[in-house]
C-alpha positions in Angstrom: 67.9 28.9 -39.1 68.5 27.2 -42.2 66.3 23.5 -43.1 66.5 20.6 -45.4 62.6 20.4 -45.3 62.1 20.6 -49.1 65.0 18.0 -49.7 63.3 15.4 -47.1 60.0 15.7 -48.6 61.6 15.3 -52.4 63.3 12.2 -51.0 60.5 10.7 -49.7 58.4 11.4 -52.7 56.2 14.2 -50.2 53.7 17.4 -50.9 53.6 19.8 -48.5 50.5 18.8 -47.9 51.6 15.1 -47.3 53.6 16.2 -44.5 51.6 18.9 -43.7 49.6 15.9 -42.3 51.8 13.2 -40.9 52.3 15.7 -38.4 49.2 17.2 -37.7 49.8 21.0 -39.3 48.5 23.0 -42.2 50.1 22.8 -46.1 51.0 26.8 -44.8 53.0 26.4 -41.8 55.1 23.6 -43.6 55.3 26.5 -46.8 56.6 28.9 -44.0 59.1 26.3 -42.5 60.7 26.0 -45.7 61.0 29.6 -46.6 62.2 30.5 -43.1 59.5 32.8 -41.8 58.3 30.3 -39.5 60.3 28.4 -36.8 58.8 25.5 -35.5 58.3 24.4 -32.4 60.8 21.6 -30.3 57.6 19.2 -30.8 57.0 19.7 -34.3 60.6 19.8 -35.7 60.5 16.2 -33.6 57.8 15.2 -35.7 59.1 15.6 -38.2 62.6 14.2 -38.1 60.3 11.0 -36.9 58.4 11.1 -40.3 61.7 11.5 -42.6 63.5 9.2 -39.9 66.9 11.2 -39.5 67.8 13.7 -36.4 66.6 16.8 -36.0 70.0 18.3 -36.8 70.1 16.5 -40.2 67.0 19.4 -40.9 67.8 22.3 -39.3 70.8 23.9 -38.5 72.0 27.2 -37.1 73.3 30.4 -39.0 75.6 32.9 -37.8 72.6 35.4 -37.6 71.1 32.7 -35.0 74.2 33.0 -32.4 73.4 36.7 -32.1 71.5 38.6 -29.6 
């Protein structure tokens, strides 16, 4: 799965650790969102499409890779 986290944060002027925050996480697990070890959860990808206030899809979105078994 392929995100837009480190885009949204640049836009809105954010440090890891700034989100990291807003949604209740450590500076880590946003560091692993971004590089794609880490998918989040339906509550915390929620979160933070709520803090950057744009759709979920708008930061995440499928790869081919994700469509196979």
């Amino acid at each position: 799965m392929k995100n837009s986290i480190k885009v949204e944060r640049a836009k809105n002027d954010f440090t890891q650790a700034d989100l990291a925050e807003k949604v209740g996480v450590s500076r880590q697990t946003i560091n692993s969102i971004e590089k794609g070890r880490f998918v989040p959860s339906t509550i915390l990808a929620l979160k933070m499409a709520e803090v950057f206030k744009i759709s979920v899809h708008e930061i995440f979105s499928l790869e081919e890779v994700d469509w196979q078994g």
